[in-house]
C-alpha positions as CSV (number, residue, x, y, z in Angstrom):
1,X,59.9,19.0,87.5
2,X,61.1,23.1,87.7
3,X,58.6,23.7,90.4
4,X,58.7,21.1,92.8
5,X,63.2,21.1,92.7
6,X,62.5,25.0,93.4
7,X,60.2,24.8,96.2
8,X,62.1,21.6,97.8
9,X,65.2,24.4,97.3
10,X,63.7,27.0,99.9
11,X,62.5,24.7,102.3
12,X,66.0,23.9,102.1
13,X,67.1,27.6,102.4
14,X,64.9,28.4,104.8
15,X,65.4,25.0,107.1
16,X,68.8,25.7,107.0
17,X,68.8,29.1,108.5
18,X,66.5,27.6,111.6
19,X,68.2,27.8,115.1
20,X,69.0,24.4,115.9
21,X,69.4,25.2,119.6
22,X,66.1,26.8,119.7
23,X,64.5,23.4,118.3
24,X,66.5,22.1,121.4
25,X,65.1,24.0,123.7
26,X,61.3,23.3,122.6
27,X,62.3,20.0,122.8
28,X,63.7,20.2,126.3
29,X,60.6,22.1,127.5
30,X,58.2,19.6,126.1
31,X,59.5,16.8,127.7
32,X,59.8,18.8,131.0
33,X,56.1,19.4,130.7
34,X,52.9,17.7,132.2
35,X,50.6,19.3,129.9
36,X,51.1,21.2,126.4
37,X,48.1,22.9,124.4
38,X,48.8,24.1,120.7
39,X,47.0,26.7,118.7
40,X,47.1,28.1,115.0
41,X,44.5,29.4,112.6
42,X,44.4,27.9,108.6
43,X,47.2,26.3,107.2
44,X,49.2,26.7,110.5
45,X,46.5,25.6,113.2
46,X,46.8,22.1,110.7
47,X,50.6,22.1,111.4
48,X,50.1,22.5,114.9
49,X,47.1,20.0,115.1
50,X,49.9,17.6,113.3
51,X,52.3,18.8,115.6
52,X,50.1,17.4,118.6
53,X,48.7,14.3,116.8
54,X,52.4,13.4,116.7
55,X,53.4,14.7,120.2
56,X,50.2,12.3,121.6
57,X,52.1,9.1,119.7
58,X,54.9,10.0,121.3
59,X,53.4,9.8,124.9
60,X,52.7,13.3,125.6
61,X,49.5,14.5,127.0
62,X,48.4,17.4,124.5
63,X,45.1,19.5,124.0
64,X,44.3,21.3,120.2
65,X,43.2,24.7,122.1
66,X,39.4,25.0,120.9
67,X,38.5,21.5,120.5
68,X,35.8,20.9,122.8
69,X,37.4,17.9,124.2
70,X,39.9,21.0,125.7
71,X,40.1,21.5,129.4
72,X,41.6,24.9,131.0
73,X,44.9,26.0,130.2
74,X,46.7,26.1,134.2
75,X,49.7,27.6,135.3
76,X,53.3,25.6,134.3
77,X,51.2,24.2,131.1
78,X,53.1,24.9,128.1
79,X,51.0,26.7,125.3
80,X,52.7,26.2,121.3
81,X,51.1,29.0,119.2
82,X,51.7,29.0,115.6
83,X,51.3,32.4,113.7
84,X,53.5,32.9,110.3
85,X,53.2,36.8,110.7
86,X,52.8,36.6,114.6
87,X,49.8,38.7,114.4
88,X,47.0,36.6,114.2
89,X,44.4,37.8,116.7
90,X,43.1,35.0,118.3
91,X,46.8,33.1,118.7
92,X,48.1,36.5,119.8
93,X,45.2,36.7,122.3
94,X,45.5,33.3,123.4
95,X,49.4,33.6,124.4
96,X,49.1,36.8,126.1
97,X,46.4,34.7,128.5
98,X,48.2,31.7,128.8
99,X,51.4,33.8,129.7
100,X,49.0,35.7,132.4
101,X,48.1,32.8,133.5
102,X,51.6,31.5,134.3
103,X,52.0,29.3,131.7
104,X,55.4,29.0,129.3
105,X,54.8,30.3,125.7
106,X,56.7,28.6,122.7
107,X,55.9,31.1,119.4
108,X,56.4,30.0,116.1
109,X,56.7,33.1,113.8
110,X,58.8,34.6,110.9
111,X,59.2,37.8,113.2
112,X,60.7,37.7,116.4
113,X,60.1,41.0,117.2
114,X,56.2,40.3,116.6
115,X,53.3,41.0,119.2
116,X,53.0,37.0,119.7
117,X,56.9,37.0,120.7
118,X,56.5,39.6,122.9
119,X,54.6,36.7,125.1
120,X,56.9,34.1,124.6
121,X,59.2,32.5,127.1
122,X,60.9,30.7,123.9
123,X,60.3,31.8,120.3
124,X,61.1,29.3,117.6
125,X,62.1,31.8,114.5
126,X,60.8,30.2,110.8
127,X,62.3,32.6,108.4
128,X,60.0,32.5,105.6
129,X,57.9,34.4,103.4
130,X,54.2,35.2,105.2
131,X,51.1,35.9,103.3
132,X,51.6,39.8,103.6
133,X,55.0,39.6,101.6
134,X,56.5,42.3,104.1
135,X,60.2,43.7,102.3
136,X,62.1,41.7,104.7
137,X,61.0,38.4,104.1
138,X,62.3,35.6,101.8
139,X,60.9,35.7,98.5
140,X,59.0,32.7,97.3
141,X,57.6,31.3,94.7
142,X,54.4,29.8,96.7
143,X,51.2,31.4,97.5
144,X,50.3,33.0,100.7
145,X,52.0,31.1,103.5
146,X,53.1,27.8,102.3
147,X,56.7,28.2,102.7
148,X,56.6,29.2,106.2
149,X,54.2,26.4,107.2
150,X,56.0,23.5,105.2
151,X,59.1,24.8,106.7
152,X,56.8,24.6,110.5
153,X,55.6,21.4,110.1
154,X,59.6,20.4,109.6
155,X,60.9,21.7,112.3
156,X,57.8,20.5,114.4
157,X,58.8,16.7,113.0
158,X,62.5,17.4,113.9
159,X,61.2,18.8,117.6
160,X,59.2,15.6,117.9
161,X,62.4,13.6,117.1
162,X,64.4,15.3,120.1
163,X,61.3,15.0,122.3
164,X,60.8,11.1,121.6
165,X,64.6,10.5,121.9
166,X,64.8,12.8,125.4
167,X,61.9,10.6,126.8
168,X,63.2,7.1,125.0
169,X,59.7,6.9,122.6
170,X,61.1,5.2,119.3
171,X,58.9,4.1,116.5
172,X,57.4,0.8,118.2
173,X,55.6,3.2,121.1
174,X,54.3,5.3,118.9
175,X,52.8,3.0,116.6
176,X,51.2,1.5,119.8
177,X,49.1,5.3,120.0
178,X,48.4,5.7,116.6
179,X,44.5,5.2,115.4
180,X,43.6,1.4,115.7
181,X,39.9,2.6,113.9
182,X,40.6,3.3,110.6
């Protein structure tokens, strides 16, 4: 199928141009962390509630910022906010507390010049096309954001790979935290 060879061809595109020391580093600060709280809104809140679900197999204690299950954000906690434009009030809002607060700040954006960057202690760059099709961004063939958050929820998977292998987490502890009541 046309379509599907095309959009598996700029995930590749855009994958490709990803920082690999950058998914490193997010790796390296994860597993150096106590606590780590995530937050996105749409299509990327659900790649960064994926994002958690995953880190949780893998060990790590992690909070979906929001849920009401959530406790309070403390200094050295490690906030991951998700925003394709970097823009996106309430994420913005959300890392410019958490960084107040004393907390480290991981932004995954397009832009890393963005007003979410500017709070970030380590920015996680996801060259793709956003929903405001801005003249510097990759064109796609997608709607809105897709491409950026396909291409998130890959490099999250790929940051979850470094984490479980830093803290020696393989498949058979993970299955061990997935849902036994489904």
């Amino acid at each position: 199928m046309e379509t599907l060879d095309r959009i598996i061809e700029e995930i590749k595109f855009v994958s490709g141009k990803i920082d690999k020391l950058q998914i490193e580093k997010m790796a390296d600060l994860l597993a150096r962390s106590e606590r780590i709280f995530v937050i996105g809104e749409g299509r990327s809140g659900l790649m960064a509630k994926s994002f958690a679900m995953r880190l949780m197999h893998l060990g790590a204690t992690v909070y979906v910022v929001g849920e009401t299950i959530t406790p309070s954000i403390e200094k050295n906690d490690v906030l991951v906010a998700v925003s394709g434009s970097g823009t996106t009030k309430s994420v913005v809002w959300t890392a410019e507390k958490a960084r107040s607060l004393g907390c480290f700040v991981a932004a995954i954006t397009t832009d890393p010049e963005s007003e979410l960057a500017s709070y970030s202690s380590l920015t996680l760059q996801i060259p793709a096309a956003t929903k405001y099709r801005r003249e510097n961004e990759l064109k796609t063939i997608q709607p809105l954001g897709s491409l950026f958050d396909q291409c998130a929820h890959i490099a999250f998977d790929t940051v979850c790979l470094e984490y479980g292998r830093k803290n020696e987490v393989g498949h058979d502890q993970a299955f061990q935290k997935h849902s036994n009541m489904e």
